[in-house]
C-alpha positions in Angstrom: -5.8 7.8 -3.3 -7.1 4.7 -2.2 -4.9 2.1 -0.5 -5.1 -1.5 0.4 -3.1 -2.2 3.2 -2.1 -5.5 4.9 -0.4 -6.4 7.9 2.0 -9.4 6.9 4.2 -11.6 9.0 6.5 -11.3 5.4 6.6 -9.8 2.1 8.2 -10.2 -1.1 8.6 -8.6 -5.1 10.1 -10.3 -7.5 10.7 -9.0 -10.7 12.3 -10.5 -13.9 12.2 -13.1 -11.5 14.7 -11.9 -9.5 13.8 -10.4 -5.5 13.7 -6.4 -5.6 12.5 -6.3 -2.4 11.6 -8.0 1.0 10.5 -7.1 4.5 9.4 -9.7 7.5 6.7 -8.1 9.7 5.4 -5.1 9.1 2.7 -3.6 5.8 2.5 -3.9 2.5 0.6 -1.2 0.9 -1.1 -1.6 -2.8 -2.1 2.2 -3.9 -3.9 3.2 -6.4 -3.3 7.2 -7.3 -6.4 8.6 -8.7 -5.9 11.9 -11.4 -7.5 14.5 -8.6 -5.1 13.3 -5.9 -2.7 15.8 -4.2 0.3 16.4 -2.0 -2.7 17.0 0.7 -3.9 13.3 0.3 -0.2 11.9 0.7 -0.3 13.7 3.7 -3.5 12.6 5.4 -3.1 9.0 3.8 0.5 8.3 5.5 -0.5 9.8 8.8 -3.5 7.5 8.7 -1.3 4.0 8.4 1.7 4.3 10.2 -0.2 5.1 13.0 -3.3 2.4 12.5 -2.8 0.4 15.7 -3.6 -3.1 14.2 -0.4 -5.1 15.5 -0.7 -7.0 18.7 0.0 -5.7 22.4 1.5 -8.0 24.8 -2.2 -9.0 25.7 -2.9 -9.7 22.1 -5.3 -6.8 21.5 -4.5 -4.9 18.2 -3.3 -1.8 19.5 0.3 -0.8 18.5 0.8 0.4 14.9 3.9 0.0 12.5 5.8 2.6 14.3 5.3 1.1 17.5 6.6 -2.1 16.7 9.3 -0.7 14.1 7.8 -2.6 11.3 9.2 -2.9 7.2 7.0 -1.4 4.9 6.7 -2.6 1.2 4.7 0.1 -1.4 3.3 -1.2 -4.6 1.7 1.5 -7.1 -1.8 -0.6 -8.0 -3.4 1.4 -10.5 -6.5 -1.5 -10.6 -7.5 -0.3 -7.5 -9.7 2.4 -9.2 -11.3 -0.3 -11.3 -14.7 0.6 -12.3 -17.3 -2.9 -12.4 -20.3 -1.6 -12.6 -21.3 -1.4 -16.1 -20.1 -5.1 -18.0 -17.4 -7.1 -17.3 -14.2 -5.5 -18.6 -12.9 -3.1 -15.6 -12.6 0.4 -16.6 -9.6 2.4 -14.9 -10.6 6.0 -16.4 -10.7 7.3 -12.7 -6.9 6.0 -12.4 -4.1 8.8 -12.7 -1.8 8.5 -16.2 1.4 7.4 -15.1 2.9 10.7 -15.6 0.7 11.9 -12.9 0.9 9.2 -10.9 4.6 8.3 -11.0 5.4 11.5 -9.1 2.7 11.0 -6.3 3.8 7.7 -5.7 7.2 8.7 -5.4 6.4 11.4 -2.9 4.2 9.1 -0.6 7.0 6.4 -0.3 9.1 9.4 0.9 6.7 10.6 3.4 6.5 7.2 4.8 10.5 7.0 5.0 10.1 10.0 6.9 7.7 9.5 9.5 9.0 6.0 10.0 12.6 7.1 9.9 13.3 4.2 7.9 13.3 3.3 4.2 10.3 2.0 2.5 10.7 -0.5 0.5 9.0 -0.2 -3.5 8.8 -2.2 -6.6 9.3 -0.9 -9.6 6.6 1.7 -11.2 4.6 0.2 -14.0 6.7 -3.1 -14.0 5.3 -6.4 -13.9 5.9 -7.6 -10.3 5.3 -10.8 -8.7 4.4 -10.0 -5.0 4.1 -12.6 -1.9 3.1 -12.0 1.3 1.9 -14.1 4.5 -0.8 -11.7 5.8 -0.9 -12.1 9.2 -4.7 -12.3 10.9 -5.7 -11.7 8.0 -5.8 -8.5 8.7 -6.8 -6.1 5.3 -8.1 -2.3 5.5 -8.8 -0.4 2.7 -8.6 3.6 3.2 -9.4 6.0 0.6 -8.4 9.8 0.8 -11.8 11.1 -0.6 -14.0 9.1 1.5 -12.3 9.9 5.0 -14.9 8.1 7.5 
């Protein structure tokens, strides 16, 4: 799994031009499920970002992490994330898992996040078309994959 995450001071999805979903500070998330991901990556990559301490203290040092500050989280299933570039210039997204695969992953990390936030996590819809805004505050933009745990 890899995921891009940034902290925003707001974020927004439209679809069908209509808002599905919007949080003020807090993180989005873009994830990208891969087809040899697992329960155990949900697990490892959940625990990794709600507890990333890059929010401010009171002496502006990044060092309180979405639980700390009781943040909104926004989760957006990204399969381009496993884009493949090396070879020409048409991305390939054979590593990226078939949406029957990854439908069910997806769901099951939003729900891990609802509970070790002990809040609802916001989504779009899977496979939809979204328009997604956000103000990302900093910028501040980390990108974490499961397989490569350094």
């Amino acid at each position: 799994m890899i995921a891009l995450i940034q902290r925003v001071k707001n974020a927004s999805v439209e679809i069908n031009n209509k808002v599905y979903s919007q949080i003020s500070k807090g993180l989005i998330i873009f994830l990208g499920i891969s087809h040899n991901d697992s329960e155990q990556d949900i697990e490892w990559l959940t625990n990794k970002i709600v507890n990333l301490r890059i929010f401010d203290d009171e002496n502006n040092v990044m060092n309180l992490s979405c639980i700390d500050i009781d943040g909104e989280i926004i989760t957006i299933s990204q399969f381009t994330l496993h884009a493949r570039t090396k070879k020409g210039n048409r991305p390939s997204y054979i590593d990226a898992a078939k949406p029957e695969v990854a439908e069910p992953l997806y769901l099951k990390f939003v729900k891990k996040l609802d509970s070790l936030c002990n809040k609802k996590t916001l989504t779009g819809i899977f496979g939809a078309n979204m328009q997604v805004s956000l103000c990302n505050d900093g910028p501040v933009t980390i990108i974490i994959d499961s397989k490569n745990r350094r």
